[in-house]
TORLUMMAR-656941 format. One line per 4 residues: for each residue x, y, z of C-alpha. Coordinates in steps of 0.05 Angstrom, whole numbers, padded with zeros to 5 digits. Example, Ala and Ser with C-alpha at 12.3 -4.5 7.8 and 13.67 -1.06 7.14 Angstrom:
// residues 2
00246 -00090 00156; 00273 -00021 00143
END
This chain:
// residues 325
00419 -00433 00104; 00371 -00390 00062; 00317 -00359 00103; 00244 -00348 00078
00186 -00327 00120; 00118 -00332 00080; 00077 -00275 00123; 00014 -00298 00114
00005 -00306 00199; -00058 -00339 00222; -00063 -00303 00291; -00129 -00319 00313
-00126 -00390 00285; -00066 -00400 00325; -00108 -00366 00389; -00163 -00422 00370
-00119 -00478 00374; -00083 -00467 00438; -00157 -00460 00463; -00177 -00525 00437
-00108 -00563 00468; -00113 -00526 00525; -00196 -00559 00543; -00164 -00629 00512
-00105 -00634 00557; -00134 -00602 00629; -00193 -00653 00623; -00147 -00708 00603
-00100 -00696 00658; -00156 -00697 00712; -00177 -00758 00673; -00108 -00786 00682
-00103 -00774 00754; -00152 -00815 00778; -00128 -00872 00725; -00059 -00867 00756
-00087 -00883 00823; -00137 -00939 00793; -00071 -00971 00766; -00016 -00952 00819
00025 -00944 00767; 00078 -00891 00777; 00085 -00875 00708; 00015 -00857 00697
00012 -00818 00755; 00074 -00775 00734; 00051 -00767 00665; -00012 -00737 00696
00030 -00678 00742; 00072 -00667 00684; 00005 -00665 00629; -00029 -00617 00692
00041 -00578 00678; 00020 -00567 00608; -00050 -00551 00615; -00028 -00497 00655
00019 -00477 00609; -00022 -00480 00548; -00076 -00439 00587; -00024 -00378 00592
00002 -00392 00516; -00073 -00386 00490; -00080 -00322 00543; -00011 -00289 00518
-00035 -00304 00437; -00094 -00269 00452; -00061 -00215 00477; -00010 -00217 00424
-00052 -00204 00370; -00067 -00132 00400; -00030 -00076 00349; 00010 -00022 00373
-00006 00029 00421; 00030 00077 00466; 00060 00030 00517; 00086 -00021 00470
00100 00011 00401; 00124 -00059 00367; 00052 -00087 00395; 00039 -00143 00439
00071 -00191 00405; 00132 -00216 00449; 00073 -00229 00501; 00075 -00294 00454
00149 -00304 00467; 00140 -00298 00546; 00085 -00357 00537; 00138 -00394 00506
00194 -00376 00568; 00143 -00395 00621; 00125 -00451 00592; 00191 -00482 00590
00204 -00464 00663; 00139 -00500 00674; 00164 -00560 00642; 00241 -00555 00671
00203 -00551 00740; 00153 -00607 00728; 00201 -00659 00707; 00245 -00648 00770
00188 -00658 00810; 00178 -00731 00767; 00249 -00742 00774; 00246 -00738 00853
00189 -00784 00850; 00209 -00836 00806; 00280 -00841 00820; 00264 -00880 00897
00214 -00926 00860; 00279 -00961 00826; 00294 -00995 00887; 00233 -01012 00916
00177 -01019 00854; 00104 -01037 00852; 00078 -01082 00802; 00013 -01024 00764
-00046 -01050 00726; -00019 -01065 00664; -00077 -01069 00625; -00105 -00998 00658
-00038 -00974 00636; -00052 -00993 00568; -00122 -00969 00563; -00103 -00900 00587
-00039 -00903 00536; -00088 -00915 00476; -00135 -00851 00503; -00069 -00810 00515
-00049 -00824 00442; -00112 -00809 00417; -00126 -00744 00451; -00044 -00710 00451
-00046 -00730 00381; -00104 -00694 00361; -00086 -00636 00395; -00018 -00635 00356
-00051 -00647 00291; -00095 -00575 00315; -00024 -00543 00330; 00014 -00567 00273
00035 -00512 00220; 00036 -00453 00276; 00093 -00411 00257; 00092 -00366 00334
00144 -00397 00378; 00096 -00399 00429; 00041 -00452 00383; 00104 -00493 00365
00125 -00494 00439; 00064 -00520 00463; 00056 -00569 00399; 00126 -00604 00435
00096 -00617 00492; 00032 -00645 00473; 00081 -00691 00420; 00123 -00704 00485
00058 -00729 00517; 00033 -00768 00462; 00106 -00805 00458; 00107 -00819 00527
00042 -00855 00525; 00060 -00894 00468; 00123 -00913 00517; 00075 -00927 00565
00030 -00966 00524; 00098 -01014 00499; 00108 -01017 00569; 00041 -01043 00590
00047 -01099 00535; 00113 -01121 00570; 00080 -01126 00642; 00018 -01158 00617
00072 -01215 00592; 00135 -01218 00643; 00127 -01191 00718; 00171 -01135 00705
00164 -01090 00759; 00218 -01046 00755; 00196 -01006 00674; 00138 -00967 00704
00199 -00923 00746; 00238 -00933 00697; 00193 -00905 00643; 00179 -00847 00693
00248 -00831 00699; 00278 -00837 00622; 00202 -00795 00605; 00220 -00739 00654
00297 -00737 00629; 00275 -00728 00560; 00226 -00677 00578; 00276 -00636 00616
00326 -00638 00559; 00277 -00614 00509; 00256 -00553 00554; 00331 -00529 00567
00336 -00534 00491; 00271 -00496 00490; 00293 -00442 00535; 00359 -00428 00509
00323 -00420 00438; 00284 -00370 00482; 00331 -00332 00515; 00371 -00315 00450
00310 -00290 00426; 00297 -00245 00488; 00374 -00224 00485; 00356 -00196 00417
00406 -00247 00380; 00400 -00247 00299; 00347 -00291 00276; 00380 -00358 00257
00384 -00370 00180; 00408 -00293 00178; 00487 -00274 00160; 00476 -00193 00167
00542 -00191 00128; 00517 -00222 00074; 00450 -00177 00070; 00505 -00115 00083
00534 -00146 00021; 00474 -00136 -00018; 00457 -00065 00002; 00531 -00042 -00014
00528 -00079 -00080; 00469 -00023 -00096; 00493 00030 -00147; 00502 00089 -00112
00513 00053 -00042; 00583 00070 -00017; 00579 00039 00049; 00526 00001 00102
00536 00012 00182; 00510 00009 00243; 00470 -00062 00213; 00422 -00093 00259
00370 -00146 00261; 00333 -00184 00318; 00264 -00219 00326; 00198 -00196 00361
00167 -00268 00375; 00210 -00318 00335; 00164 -00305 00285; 00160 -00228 00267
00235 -00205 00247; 00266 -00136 00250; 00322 -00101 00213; 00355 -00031 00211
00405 -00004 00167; 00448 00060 00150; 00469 00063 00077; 00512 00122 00058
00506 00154 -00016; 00545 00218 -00045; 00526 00290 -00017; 00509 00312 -00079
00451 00256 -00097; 00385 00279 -00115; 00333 00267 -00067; 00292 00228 -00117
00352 00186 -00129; 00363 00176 -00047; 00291 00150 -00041; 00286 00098 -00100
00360 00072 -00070; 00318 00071 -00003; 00266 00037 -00039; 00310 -00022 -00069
00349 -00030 -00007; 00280 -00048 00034; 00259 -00099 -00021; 00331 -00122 -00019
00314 -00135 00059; 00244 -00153 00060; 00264 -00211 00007; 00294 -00241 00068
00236 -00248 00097; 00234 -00190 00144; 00167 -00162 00169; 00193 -00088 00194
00254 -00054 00157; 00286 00015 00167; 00333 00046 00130; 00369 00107 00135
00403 00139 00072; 00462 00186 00096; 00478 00242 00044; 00562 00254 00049
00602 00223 00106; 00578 00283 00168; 00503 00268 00160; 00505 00199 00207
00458 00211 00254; 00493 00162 00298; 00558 00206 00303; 00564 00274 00292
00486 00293 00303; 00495 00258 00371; 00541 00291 00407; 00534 00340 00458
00573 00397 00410; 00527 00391 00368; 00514 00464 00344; 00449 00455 00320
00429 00426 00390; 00474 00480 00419; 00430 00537 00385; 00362 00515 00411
00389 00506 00481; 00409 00572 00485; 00345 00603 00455; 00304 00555 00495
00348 00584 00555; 00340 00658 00529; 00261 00651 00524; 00258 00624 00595
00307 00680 00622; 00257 00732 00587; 00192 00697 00615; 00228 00699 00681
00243 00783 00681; 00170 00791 00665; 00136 00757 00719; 00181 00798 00767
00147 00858 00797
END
């Protein structure tokens, strides 16, 4: 599967949006709350923990975007941007956590369940359309894992009610007691699988896998096909945020290559790369088979190193006789 990034990243839209979904849902929810209890239904009611959930949530995504946008400093020399991708972790917890809670609500009801104001049900379906669908519509086209996070469980919400709202319609005809659990409980399953999907998309991000659509052997492929490219080791490539991509290379040319020569083969081997659709590349040209800095220039017999350890050793000896009286 071919994979294109077009980096044209819309940071502080994507900031904006979260802030806008964020006011829409926590006002909704509270709005929600007190309709759940108007209707004593059970579905309503658990819609609104799990939409409080995701206010919450969506507060810390629009906090952790903000604070994602911040460029590189001292501390974190990448930047800030896998703040994003811990919005994005927490988030899913949040939702893992929230649908047990629904679960070990609903689950009782089946066996003992209370007929709910239908047509309240359906009146606050129609608003929770309205207002999770709108917010999606503001999320939709984010590229950060941590927008498109967020956008699934605002279109979570805004399917649920629509459940909810097909539901209503059925009570307002047949006395149906039992669908308002029943709802509840298929809502909060679905819910829960998405977030464990969710958060093992996250974790292999956080464990530094390769970014899916990437075969590093083919991209190896491409570098060694390079005139003058006799081999391509120590290949790596992981992703920042789900978003911002980042790959590292060795390429090894003959000893005797000019220097000019090295850097235009450096040159075509990062818009080889970049094609791909990575945002940060490195690569290392090695001159002759010793000069891999990940071998010989590494180890402790190094004689380089070797030499300024013992003149670094012989300057402090000297500094040492005369301080002495």
């Amino acid at each position: 599967m071919a994979h294109h990034h077009g980096h044209h990243h819309h940071h502080d839209g994507s900031a904006a949006d979260l802030k806008t979904a964020f006011w829409l849902n926590i006002g909704f929810a509270l709005f929600e709350i007190v309709g759940g209890i108007w209707t004593s239904s059970l579905a309503v009611i658990s819609d609104a923990l799990h939409d409080l959930g995701d206010s919450l949530s969506l507060g810390m995504a629009w906090y952790l975007a903000r604070v994602s946008e911040r460029g590189e400093d001292a501390s974190y020399s990448y930047g800030y941007r896998r703040f994003s991708l811990l919005g994005a972790l927490l988030n899913t917890l949040v939702l893992i956590v929230g649908g047990g809670v629904v679960l070990w609500r609903a689950i009782p009801a089946l066996w003992s369940p209370a007929l709910p104001d239908a047509r309240g049900m359906a009146l606050l379906a129609v608003i929770g359309i309205a207002v999770n669908g709108f917010a999606v519509l503001r999320l939709r086209g984010q590229r950060s894992l941590n927008a498109r996070t967020a956008a699934l469980h605002l279109l979570e919400d805004a399917l649920g009610w629509a459940a909810v709202l097909l539901v209503s319609g059925v009570l307002l005809i047949w006395d149906v007691p039992i669908l308002d659990p029943l709802l509840s409980v298929i809502i909060a399953l679905y819910v829960v699988y998405r977030a464990v999907v969710g958060l093992l998309s996250t974790m292999r991000l956080f464990l530094q896998r390769v970014p899916e659509g990437f075969d590093l052997r083919d991209i190896e492929k491409e570098l060694l096909a390079l005139p003058g490219v006799h081999s391509v080791h120590h290949t790596h490539a992981w992703s920042l945020d789900g978003e911002h991509d980042v790959f590292s290379s060795h390429i090894l040319v003959d000893a005797a290559t000019p220097l000019a020569e090295g850097l235009e083969i450096k040159h075509c081997a990062k818009h080889v790369v970049a094609e791909r659709g990575f945002g940060h590349v490195t690569i290392e040209v090695e001159y002759g088979e010793q000069d891999c800095s990940m071998s010989a220039c590494c180890e402790p017999g190094c004689a380089v190193l070797q030499g300024r350890a013992h003149e670094h050793e012989r300057q402090h000896a000297h500094a040492h006789q005369e301080v002495l009286p």
